[in-house]
C-alpha positions as YAML, in Angstrom:
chain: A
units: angstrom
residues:
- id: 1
  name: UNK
  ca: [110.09, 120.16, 114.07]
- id: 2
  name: UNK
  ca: [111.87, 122.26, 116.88]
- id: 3
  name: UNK
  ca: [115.22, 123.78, 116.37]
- id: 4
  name: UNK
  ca: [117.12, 124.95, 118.78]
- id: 5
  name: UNK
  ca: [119.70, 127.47, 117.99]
- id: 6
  name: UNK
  ca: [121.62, 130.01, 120.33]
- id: 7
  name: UNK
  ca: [119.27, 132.91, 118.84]
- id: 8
  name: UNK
  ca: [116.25, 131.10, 120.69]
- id: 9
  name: UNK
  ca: [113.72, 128.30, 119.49]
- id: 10
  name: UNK
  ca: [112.26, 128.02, 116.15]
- id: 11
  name: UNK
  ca: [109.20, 126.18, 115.24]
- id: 12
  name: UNK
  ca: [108.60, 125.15, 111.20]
- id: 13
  name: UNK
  ca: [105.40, 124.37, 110.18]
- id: 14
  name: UNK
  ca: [103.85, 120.70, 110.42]
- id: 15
  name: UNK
  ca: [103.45, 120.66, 106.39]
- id: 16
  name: UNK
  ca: [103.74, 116.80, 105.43]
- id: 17
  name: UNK
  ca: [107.41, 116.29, 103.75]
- id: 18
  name: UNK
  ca: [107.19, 113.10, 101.21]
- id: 19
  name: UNK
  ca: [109.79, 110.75, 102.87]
- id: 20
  name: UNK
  ca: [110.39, 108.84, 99.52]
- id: 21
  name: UNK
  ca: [108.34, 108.52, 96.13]
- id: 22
  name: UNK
  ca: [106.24, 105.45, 94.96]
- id: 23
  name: UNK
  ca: [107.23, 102.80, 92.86]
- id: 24
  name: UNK
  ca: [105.95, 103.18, 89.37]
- id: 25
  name: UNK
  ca: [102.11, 101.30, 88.90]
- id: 26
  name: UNK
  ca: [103.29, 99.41, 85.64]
- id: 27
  name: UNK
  ca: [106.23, 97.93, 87.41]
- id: 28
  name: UNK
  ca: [105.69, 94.31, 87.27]
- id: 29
  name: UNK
  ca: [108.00, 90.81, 87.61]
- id: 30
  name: UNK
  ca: [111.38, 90.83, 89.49]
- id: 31
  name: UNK
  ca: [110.08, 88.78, 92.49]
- id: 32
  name: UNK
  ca: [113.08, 86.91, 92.31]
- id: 33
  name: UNK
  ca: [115.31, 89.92, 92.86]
- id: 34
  name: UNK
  ca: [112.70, 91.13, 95.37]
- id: 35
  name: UNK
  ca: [112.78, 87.87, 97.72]
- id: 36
  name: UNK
  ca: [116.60, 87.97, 97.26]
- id: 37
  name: UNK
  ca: [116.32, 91.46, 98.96]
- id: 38
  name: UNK
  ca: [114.06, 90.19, 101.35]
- id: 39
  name: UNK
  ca: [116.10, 87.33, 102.43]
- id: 40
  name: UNK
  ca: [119.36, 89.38, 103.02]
- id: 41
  name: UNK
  ca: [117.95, 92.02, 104.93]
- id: 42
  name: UNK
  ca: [115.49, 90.32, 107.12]
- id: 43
  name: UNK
  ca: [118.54, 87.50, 107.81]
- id: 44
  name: UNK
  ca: [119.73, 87.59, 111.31]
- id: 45
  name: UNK
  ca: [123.63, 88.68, 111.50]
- id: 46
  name: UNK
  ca: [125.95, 86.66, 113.79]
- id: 47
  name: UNK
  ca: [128.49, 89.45, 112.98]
- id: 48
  name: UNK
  ca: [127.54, 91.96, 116.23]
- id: 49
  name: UNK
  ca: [130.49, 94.28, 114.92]
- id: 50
  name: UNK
  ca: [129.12, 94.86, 111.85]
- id: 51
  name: UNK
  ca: [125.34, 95.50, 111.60]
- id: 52
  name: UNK
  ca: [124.70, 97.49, 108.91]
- id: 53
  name: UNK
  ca: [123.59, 95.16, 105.86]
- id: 54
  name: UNK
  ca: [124.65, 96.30, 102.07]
- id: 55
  name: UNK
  ca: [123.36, 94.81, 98.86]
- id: 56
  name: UNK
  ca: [124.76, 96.22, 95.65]
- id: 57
  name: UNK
  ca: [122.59, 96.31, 92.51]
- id: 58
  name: UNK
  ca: [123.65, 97.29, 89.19]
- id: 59
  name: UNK
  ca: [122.84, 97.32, 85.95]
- id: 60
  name: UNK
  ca: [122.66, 99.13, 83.05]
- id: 61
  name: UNK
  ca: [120.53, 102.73, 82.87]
- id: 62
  name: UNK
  ca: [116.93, 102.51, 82.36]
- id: 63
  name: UNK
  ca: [116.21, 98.73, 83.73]
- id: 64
  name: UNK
  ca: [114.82, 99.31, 86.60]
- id: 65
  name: UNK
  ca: [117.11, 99.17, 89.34]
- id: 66
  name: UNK
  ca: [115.37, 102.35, 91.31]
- id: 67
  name: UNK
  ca: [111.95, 101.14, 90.56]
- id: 68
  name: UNK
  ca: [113.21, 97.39, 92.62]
- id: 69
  name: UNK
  ca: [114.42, 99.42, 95.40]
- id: 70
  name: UNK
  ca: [111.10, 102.00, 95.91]
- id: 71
  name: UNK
  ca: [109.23, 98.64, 95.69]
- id: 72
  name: UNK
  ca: [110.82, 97.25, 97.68]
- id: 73
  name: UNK
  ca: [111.26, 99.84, 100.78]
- id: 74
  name: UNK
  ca: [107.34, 99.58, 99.76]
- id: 75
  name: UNK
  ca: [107.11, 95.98, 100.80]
- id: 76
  name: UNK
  ca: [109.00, 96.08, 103.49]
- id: 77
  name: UNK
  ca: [106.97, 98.63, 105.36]
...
């Protein structure tokens, strides 16, 4: 990554930075929330003023509403 600051160039180093964590290995079931996801985002938008897509998911603490979203950014890549 190059910086460029009035003092001169910088350089960091080219360590590997984790972009975002993986889903958990026992996470299992929600397909249905997952293809819900999957049919929103990957849905064409005749809105050209608007294209940024939102979904809100919410729930209670502890059921698993991260663990649907790292899965499925994993999917999705």
């Amino acid at each position: 990554i190059n910086y460029y600051t009035s003092a001169g160039n910088r350089t960091t180093s080219d360590a590997a930075i984790p972009v975002k964590p993986n889903s958990s290995i026992r996470f299992t079931g929600r397909t249905d929330v997952l293809v819900r996801l999957k049919e929103h985002f990957s849905a064409e938008s005749n809105d050209k003023i608007r294209c940024r897509k939102f979904f809100l998911l919410y729930g209670m603490g502890g059921i698993g509403k991260t663990q649907i979203c790292l899965r499925f950014i994993e999917e999705m890549d």
